[in-house]
Backbone of each chain as ProteinMPNN parsed JSONL, in Angstrom:
{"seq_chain_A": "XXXXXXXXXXXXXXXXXXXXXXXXXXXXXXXXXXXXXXXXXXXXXXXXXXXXX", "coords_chain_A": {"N_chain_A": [[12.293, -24.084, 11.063], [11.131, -21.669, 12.322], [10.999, -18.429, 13.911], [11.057, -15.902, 16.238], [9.958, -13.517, 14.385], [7.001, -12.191, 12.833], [4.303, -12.599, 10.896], [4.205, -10.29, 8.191], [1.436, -7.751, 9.414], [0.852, -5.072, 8.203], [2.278, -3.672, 5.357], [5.478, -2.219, 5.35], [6.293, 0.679, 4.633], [8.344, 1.314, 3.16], [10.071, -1.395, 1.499], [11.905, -1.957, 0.799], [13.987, -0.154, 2.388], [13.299, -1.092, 4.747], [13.958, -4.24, 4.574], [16.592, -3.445, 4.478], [17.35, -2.464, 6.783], [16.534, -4.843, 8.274], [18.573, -6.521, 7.335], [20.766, -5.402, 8.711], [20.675, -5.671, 10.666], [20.51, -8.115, 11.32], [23.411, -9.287, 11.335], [24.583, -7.173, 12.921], [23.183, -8.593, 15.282], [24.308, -11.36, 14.744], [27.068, -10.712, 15.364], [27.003, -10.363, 17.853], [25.856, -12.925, 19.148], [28.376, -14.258, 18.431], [30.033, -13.068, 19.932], [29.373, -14.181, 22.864], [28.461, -16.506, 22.389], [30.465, -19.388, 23.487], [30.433, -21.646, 22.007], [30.686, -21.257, 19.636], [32.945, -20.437, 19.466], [34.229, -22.49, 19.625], [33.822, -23.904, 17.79], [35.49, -22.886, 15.719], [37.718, -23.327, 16.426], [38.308, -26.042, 15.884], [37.721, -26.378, 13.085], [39.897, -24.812, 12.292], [41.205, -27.084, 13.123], [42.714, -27.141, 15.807], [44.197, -27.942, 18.565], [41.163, -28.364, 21.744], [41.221, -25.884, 24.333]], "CA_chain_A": [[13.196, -22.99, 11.391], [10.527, -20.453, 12.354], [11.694, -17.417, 14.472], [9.812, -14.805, 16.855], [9.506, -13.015, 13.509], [5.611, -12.296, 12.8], [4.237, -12.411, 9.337], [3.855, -8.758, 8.32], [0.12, -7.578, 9.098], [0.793, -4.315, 7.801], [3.276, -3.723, 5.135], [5.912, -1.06, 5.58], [6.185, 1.779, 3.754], [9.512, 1.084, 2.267], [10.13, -2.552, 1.734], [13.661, -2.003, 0.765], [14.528, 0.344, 3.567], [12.926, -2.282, 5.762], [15.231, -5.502, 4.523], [18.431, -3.484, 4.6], [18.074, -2.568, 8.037], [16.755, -6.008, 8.925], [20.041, -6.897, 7.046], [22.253, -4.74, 9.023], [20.486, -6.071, 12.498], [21.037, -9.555, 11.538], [24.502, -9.085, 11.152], [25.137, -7.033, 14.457], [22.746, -10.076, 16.419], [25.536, -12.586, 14.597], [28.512, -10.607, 15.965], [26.986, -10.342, 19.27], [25.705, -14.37, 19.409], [29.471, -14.896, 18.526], [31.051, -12.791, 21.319], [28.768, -14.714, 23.806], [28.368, -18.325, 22.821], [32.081, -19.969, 23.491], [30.388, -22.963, 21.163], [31.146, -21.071, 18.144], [34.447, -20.155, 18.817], [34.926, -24.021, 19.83], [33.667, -24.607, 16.055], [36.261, -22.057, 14.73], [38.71, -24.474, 16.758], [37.69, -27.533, 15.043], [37.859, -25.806, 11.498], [41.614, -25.082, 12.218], [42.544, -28.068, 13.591], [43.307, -26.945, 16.648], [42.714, -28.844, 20.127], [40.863, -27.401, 22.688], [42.107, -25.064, 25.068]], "C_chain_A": [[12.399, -21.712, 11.683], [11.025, -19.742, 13.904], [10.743, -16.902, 15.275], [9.511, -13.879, 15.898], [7.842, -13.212, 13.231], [5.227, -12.288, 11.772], [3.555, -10.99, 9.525], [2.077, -8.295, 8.282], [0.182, -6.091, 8.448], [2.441, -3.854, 6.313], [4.444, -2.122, 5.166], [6.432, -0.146, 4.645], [7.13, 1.684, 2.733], [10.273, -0.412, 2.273], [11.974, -2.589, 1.971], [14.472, -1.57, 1.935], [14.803, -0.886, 5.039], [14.16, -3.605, 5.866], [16.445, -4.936, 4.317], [18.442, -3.124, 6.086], [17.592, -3.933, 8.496], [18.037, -7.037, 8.857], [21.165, -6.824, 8.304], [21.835, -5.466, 10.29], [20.287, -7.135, 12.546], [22.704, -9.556, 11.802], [25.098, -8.704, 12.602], [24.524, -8.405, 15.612], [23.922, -11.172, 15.818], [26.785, -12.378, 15.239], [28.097, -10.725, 17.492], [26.739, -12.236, 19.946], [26.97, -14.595, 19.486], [30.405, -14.47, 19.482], [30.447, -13.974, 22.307], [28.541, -16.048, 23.999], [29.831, -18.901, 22.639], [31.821, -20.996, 22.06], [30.777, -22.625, 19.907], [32.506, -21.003, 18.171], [35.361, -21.96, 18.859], [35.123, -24.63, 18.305], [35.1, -24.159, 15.317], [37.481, -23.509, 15.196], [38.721, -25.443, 16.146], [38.049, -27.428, 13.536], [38.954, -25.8, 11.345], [42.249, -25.747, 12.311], [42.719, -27.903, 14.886], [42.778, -27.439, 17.982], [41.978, -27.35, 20.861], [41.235, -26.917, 23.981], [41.176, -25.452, 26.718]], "O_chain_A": [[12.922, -20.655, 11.328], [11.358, -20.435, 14.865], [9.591, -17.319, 15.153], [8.653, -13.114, 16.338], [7.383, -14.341, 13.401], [6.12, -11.691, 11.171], [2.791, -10.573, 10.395], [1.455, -8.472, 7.235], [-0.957, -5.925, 8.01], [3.593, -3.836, 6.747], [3.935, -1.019, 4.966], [7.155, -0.631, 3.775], [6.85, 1.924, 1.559], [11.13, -0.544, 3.147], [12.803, -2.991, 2.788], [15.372, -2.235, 2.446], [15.698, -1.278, 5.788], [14.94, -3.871, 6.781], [17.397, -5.651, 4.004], [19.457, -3.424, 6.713], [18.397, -4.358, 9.325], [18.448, -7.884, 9.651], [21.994, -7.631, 8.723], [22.758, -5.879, 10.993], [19.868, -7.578, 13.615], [22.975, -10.046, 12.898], [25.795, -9.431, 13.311], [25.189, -8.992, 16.466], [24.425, -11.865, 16.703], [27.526, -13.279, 15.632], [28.91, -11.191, 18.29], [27.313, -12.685, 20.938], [27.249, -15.176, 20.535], [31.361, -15.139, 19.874], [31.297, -14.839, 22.517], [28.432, -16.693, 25.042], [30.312, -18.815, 21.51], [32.692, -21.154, 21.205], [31.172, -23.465, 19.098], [33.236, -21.364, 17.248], [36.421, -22.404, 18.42], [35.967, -25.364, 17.792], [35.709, -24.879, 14.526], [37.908, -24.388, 14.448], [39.883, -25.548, 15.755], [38.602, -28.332, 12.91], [39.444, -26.523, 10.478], [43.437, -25.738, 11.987], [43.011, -29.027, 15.297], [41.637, -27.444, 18.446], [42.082, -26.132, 20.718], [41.61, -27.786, 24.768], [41.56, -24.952, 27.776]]}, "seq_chain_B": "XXXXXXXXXXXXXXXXXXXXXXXXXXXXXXXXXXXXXXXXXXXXXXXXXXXXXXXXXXXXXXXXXXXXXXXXXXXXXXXXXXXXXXXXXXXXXXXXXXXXXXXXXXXXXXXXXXXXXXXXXXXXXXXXXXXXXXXXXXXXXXXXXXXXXXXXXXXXXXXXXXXX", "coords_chain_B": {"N_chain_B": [[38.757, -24.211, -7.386], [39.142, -24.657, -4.368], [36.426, -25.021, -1.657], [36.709, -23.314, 1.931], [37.082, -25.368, 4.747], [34.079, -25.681, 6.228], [31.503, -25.316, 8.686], [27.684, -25.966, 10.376], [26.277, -24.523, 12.485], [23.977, -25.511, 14.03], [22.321, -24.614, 16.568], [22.109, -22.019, 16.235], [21.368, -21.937, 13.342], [23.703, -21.217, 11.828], [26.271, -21.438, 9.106], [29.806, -21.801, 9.555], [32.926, -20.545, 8.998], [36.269, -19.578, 8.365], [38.723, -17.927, 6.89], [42.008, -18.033, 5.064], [42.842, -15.152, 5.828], [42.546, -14.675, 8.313], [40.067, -13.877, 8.804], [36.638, -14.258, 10.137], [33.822, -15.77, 9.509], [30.644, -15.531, 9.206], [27.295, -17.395, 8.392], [23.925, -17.009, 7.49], [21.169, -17.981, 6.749], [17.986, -16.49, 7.046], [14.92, -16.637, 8.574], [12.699, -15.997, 6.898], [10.012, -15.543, 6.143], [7.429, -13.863, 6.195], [7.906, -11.995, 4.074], [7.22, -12.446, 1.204], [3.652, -12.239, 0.191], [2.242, -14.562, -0.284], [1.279, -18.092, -0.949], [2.006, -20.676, 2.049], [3.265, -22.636, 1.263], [5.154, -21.509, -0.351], [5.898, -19.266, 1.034], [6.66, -19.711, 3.376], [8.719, -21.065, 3.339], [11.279, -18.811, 2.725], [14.36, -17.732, 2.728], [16.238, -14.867, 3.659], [19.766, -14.257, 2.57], [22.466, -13.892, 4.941], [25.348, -12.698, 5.332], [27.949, -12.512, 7.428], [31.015, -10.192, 8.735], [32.011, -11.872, 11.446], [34.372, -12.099, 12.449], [37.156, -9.981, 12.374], [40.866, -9.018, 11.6], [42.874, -6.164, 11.79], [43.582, -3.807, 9.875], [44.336, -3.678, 5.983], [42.641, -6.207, 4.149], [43.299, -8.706, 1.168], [42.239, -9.783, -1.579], [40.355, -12.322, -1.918], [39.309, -15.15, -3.574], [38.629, -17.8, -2.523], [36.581, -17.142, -0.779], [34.246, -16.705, -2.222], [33.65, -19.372, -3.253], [33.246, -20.89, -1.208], [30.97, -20.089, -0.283], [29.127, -20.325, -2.092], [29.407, -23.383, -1.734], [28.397, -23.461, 0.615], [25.502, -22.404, -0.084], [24.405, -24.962, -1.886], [24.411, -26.703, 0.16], [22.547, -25.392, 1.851], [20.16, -25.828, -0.01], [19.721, -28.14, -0.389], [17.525, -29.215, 0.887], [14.849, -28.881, -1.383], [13.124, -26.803, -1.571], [13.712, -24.961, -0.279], [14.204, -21.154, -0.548], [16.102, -18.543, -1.208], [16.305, -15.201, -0.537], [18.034, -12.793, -1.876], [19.044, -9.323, -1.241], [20.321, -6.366, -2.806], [21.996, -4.187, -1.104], [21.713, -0.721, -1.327], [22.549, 1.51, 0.577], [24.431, 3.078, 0.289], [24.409, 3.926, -2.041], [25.897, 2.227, -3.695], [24.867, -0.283, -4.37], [24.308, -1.086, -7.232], [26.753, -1.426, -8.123], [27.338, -3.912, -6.113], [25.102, -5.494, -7.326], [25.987, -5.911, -9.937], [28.156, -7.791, -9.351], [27.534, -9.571, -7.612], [25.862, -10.849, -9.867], [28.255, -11.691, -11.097], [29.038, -13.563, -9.698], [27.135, -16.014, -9.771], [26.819, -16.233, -12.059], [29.915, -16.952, -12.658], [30.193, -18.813, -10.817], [28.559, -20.982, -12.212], [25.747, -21.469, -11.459], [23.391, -21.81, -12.647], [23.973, -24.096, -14.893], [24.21, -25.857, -12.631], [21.159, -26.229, -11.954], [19.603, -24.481, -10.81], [17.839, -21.657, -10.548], [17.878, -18.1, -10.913], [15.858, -15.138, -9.765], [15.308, -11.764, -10.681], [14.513, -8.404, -9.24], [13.847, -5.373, -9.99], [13.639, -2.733, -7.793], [11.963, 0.492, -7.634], [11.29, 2.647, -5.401], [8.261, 4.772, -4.119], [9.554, 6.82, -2.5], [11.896, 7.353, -3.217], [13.928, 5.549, -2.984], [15.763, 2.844, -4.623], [16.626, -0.596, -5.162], [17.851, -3.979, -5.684], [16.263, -6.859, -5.896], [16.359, -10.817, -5.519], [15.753, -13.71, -5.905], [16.532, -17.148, -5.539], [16.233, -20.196, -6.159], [15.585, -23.988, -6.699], [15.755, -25.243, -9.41], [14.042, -27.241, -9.947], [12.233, -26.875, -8.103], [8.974, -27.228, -7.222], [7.281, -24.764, -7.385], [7.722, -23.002, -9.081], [7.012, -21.317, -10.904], [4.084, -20.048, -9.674], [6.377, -18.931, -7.629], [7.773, -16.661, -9.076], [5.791, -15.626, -9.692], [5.097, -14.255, -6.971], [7.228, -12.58, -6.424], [6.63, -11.157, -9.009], [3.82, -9.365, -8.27], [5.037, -8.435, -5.706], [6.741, -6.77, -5.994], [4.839, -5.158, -7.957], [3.24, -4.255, -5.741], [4.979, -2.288, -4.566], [6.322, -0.705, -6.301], [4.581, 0.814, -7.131], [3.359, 3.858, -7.639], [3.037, 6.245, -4.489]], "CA_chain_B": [[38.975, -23.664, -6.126], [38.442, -25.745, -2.766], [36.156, -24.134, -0.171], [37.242, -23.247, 3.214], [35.576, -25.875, 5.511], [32.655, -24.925, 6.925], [30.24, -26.298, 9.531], [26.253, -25.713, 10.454], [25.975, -24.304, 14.062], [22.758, -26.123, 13.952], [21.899, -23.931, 17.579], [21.755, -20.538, 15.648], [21.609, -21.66, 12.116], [24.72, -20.087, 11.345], [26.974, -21.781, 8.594], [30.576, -20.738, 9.781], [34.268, -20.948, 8.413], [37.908, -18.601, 8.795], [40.023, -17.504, 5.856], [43.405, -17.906, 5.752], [43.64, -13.641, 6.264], [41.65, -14.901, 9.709], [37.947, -13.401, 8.7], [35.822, -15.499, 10.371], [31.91, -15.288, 8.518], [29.273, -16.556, 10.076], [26.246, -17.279, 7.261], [22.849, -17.262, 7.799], [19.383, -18.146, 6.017], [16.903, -16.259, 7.96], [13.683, -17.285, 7.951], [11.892, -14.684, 6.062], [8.396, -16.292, 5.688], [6.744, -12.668, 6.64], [7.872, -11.047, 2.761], [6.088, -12.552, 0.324], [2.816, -12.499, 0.516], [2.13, -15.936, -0.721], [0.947, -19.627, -0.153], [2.707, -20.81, 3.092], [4.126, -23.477, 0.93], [6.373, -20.75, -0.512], [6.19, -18.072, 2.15], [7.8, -20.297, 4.925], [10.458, -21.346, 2.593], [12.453, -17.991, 1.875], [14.987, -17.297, 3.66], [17.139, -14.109, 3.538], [20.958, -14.482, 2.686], [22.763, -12.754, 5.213], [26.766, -12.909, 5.003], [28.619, -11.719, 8.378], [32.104, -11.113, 8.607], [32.331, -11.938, 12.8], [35.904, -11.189, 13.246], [38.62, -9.654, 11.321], [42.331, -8.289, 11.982], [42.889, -4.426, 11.586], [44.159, -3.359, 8.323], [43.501, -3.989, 4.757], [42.764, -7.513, 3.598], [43.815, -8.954, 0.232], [41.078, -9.958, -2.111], [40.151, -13.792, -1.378], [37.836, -15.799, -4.067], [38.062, -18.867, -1.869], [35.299, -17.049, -0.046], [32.934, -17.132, -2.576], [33.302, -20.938, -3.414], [32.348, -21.572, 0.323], [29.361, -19.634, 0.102], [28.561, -21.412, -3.006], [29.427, -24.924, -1.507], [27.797, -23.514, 1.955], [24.388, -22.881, -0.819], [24.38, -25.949, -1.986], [23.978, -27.472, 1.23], [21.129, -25.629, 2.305], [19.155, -26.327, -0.899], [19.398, -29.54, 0.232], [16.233, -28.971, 1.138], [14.564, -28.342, -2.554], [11.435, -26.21, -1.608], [14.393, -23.878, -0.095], [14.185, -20.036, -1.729], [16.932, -17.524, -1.209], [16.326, -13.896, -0.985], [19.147, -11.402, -1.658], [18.786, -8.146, -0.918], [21.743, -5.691, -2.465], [22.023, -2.853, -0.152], [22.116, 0.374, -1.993], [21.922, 2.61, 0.789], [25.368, 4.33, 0.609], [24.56, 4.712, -3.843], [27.027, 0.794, -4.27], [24.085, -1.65, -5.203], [24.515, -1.662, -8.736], [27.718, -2.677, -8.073], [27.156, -4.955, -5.592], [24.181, -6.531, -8.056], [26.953, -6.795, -10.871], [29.167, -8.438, -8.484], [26.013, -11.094, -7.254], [25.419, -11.59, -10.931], [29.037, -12.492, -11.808], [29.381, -14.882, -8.732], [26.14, -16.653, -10.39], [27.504, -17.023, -13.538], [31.113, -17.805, -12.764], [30.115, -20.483, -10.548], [27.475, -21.494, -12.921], [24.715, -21.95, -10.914], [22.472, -22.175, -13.541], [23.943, -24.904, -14.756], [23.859, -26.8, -11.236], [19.901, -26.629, -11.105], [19.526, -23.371, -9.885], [17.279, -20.317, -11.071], [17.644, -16.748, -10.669], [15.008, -14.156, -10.83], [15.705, -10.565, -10.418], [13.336, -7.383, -9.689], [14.268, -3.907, -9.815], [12.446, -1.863, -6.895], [12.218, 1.746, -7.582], [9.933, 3.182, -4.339], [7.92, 6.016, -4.252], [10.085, 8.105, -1.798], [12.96, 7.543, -4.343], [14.933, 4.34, -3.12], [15.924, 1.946, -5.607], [17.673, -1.358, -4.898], [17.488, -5.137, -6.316], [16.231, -8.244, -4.886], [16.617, -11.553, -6.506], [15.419, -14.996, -5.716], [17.055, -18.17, -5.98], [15.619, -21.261, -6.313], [16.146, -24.637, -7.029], [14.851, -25.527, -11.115], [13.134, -28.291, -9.575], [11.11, -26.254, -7.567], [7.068, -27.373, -8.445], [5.989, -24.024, -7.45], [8.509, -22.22, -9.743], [5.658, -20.254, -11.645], [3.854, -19.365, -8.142], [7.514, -18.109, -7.23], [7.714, -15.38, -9.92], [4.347, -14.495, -9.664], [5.077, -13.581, -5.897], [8.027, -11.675, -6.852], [5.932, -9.876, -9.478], [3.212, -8.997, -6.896], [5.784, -7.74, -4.304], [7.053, -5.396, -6.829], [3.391, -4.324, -8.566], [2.866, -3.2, -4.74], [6.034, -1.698, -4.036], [6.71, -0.12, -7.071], [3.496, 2.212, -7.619], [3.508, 5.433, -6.968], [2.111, 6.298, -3.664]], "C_chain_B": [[38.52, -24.577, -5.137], [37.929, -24.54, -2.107], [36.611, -24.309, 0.755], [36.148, -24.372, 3.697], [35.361, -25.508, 6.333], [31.743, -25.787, 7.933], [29.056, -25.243, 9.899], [26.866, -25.583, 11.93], [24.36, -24.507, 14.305], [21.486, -24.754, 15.01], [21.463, -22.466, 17.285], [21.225, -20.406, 13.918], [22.316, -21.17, 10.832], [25.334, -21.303, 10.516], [28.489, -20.815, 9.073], [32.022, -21.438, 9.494], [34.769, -19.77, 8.451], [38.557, -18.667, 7.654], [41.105, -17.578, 6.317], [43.935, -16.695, 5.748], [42.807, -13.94, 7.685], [40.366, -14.213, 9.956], [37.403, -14.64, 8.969], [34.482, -14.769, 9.878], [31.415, -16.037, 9.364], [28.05, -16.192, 8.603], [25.427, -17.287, 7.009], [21.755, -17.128, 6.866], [18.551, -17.473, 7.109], [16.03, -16.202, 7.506], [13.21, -16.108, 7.573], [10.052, -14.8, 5.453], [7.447, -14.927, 5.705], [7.189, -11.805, 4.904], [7.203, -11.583, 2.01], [5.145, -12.739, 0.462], [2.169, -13.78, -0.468], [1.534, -16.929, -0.093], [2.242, -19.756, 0.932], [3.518, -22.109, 2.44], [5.514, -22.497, 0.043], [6.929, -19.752, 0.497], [7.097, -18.187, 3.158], [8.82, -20.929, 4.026], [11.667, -20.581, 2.359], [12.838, -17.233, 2.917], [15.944, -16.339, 3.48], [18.655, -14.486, 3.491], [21.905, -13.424, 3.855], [24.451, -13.329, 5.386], [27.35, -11.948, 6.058], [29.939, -11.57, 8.416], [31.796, -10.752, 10.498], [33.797, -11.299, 13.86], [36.96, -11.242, 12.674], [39.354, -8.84, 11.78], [41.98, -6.969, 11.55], [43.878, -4.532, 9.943], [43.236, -3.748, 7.104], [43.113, -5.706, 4.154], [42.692, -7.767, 1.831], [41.973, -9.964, -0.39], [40.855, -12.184, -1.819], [38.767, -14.853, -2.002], [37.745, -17.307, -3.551], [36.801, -18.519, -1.113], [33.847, -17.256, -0.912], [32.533, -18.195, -3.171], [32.703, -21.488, -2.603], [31.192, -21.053, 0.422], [28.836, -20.352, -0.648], [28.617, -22.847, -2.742], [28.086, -24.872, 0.005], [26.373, -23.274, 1.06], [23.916, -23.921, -0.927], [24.008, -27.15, -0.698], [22.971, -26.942, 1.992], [19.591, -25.851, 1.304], [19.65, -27.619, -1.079], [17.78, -29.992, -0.247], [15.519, -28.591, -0.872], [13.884, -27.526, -2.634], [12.296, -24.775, -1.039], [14.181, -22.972, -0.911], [14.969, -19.57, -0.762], [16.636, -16.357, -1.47], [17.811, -13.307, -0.792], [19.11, -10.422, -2.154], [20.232, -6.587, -1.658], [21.439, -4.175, -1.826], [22.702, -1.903, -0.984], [22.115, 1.683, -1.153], [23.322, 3.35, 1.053], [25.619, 4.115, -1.68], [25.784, 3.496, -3.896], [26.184, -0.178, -4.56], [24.137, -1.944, -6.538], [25.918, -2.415, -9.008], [28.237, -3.901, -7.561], [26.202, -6.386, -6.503], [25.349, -7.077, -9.304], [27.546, -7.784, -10.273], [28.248, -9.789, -8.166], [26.053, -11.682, -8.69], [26.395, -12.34, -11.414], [29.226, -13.504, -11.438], [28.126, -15.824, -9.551], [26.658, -17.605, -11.39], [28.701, -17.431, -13.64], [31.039, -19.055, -12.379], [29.449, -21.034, -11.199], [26.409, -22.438, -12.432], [23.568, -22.486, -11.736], [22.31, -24.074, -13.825], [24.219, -26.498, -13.913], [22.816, -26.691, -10.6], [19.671, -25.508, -10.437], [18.796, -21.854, -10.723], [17.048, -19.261, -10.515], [16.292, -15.516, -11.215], [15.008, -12.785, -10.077], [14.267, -9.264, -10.637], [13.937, -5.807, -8.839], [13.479, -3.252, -8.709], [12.826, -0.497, -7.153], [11.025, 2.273, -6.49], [9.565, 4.638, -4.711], [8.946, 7.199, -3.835], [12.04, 8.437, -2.826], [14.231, 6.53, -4.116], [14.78, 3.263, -3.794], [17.185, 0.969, -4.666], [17.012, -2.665, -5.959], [17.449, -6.273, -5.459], [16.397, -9.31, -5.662], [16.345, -12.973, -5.489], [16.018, -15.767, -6.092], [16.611, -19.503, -5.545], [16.287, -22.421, -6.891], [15.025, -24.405, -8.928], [13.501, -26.285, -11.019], [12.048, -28.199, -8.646], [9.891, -26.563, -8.212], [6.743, -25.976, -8.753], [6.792, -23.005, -7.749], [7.465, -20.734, -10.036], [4.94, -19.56, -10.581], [4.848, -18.178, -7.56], [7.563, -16.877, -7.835], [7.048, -15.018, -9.871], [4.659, -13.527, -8.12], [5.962, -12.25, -5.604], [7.548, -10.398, -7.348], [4.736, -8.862, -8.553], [3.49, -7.861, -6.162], [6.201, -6.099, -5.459], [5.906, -4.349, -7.491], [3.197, -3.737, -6.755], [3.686, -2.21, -4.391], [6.631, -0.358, -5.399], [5.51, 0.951, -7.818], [3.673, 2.742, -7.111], [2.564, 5.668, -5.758], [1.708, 7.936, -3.577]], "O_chain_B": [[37.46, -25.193, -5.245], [38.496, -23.46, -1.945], [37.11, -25.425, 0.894], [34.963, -24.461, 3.377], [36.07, -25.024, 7.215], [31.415, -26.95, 7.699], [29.21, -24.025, 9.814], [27.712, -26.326, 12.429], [23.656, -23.603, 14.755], [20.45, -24.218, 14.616], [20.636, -21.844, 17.951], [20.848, -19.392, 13.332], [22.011, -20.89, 9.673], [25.049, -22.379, 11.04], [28.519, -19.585, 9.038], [32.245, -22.629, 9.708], [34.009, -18.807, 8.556], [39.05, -19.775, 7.447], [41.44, -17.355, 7.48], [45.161, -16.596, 5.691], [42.371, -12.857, 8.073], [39.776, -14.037, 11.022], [37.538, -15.716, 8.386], [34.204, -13.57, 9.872], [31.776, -16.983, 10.063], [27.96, -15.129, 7.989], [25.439, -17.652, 5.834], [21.55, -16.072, 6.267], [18.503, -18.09, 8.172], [15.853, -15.859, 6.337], [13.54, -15.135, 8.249], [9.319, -14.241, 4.637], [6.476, -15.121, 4.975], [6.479, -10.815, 4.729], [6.089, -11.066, 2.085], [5.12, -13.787, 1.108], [1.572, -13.45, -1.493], [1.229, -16.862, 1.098], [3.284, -19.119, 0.774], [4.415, -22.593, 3.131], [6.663, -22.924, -0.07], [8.113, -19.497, 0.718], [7.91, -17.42, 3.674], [9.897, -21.223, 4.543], [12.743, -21.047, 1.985], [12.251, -16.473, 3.687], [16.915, -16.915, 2.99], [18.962, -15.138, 4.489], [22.0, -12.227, 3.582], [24.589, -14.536, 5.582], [27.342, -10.74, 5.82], [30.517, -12.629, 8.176], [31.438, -9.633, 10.864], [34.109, -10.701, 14.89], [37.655, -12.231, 12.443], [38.882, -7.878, 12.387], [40.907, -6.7, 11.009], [44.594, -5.328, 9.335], [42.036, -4.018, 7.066], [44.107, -6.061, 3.521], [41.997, -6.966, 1.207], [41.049, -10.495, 0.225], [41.768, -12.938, -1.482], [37.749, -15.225, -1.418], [36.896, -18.043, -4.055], [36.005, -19.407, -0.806], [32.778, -17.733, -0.532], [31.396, -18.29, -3.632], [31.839, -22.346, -2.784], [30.359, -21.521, 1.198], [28.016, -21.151, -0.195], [27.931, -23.584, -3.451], [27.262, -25.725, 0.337], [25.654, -24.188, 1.464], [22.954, -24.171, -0.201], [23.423, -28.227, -0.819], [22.395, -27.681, 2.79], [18.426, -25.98, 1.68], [19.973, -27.991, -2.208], [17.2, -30.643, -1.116], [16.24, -27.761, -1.426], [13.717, -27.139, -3.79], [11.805, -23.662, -1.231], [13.936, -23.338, -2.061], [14.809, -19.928, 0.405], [16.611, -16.116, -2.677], [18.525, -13.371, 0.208], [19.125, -10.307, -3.38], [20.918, -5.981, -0.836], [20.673, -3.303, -2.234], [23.87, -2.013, -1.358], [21.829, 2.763, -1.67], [23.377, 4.175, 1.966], [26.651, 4.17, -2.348], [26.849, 4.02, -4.222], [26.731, -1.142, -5.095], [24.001, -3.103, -6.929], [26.206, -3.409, -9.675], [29.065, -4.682, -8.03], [26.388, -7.602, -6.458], [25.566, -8.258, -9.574], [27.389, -8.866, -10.84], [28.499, -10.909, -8.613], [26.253, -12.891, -8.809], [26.144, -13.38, -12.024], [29.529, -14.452, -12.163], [28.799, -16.663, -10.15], [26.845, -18.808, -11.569], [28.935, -18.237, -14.54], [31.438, -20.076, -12.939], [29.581, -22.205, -10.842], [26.17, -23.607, -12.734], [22.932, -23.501, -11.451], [21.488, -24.919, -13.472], [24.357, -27.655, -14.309], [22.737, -26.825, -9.379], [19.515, -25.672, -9.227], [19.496, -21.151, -11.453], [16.161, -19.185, -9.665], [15.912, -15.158, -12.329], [14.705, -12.76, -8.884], [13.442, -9.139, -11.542], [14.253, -5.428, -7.711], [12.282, -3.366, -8.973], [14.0, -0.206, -6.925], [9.854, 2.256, -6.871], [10.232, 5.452, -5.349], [9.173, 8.212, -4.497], [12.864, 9.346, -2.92], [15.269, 6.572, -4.777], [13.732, 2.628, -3.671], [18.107, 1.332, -3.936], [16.075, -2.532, -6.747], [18.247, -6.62, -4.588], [16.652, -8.941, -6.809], [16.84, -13.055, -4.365], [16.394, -15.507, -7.234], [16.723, -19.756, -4.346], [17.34, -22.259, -7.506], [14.077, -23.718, -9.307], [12.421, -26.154, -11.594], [11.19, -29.044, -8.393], [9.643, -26.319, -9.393], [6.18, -25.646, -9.796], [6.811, -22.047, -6.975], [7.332, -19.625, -9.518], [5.172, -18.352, -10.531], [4.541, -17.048, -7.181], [7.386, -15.911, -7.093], [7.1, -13.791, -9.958], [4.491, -12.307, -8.108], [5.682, -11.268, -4.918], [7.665, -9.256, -6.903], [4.976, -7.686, -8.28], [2.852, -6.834, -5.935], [5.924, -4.899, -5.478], [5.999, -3.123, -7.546], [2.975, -2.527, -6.702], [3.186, -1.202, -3.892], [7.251, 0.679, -5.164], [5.649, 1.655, -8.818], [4.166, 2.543, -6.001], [1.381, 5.352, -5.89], [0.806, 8.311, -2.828]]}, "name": "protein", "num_of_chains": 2, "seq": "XXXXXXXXXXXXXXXXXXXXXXXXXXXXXXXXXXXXXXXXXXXXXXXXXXXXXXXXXXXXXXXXXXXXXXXXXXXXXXXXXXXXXXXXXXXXXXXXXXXXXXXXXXXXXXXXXXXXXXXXXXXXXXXXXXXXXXXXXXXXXXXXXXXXXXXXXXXXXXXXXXXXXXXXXXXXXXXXXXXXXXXXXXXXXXXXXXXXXXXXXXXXXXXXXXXXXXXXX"}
């Protein structure tokens, strides 16, 4: 499961600061993957039950 | 409680399931191999928890502890894997992490992770410039390189937590 993530050569000043905004900018990349790939919302379909449209 | 079911979007890594107030989550492990500075047999194992909600109605929604059975069933299925580690991060930056960390700790212990093979280990960060939050590891028990694990923890914090 490795990513374009780099292992840190320097570490950053505020670790914490660091993993809450990498938090927050996972989160917006998940809402934006889910506007854009139909395949998820096909999943959501599937979860409900519901055929496909 | 039954969890909502859930499926792996294998293509993103996303775990994802809909409440019946229509919050859809999306759930993600991200690889996180770049924080601890560690052996690569732990380093590439720990993966950040990150908990989205994707898409929810307007208004207020009603409190809903089927959600945190599915996270706990959606756990469980990625420590699958045994060598899996879990970071979670509570975000204190609007002054609510302590109550967010109570809140982490009760989900722990209500579901009783513990006793389903599962060890928590918790480390306070207080930084120089004056932000405090809590991180916390989760592991399986059966982890070999348990002892390794905490040490890396301690580590991260002996760097992070001196005064600069």
């Amino acid at each position: 499961m490795r990513t374009t993530e780099q292992k840190l050569t320097e570490p950053p000043k505020s670790l914490g600061r660091w993993l809450m905004e990498s938090k927050r900018q996972s989160q917006k990349e998940m809402q934006e993957v889910y506007k854009k790939n139909p395949k998820i919302k096909e999943i959501f379909e599937k979860l409900e039950g519901k055929p496909k449209q | 409680m039954e969890a909502y079911p859930f499926q792996l979007f294998p293509e993103e890594h996303f775990y994802l399931f809909k409440t019946r107030y229509n919050i859809r989550y999306a759930i993600r492990f991200k690889p996180s191999f770049y924080v601890l500075d560690a052996d690569p047999v732990i380093a590439d194992n720990v993966y950040e928890l990150v908990i989205a909600q994707i898409e929810k109605p307007e208004g207020s929604i009603p409190p809903d502890e089927r959600i945190l059975y599915t996270i706990a069933a959606i756990a469980e299925d990625f420590f699958k894997k045994a060598e899996n580690i879990a970071i979670y991060v509570c975000d204190d930056s609007d002054g609510k992490g302590k109550a967010r960390k109570r809140k982490f700790d009760g989900w722990f212990h209500y579901l009783n992770f513990e006793g389903r093979g599962f060890i928590k280990i918790d480390q306070g960060f207080h930084e120089a410039d004056g932000f405090s939050y809590s991180a916390s590891l989760i592991f399986k028990s059966e982890n070999r390189m348990k002892i390794q694990i905490i040490t890396a923890l301690d580590d991260l914090a002996a760097k992070y937590n001196q005064p600069k």
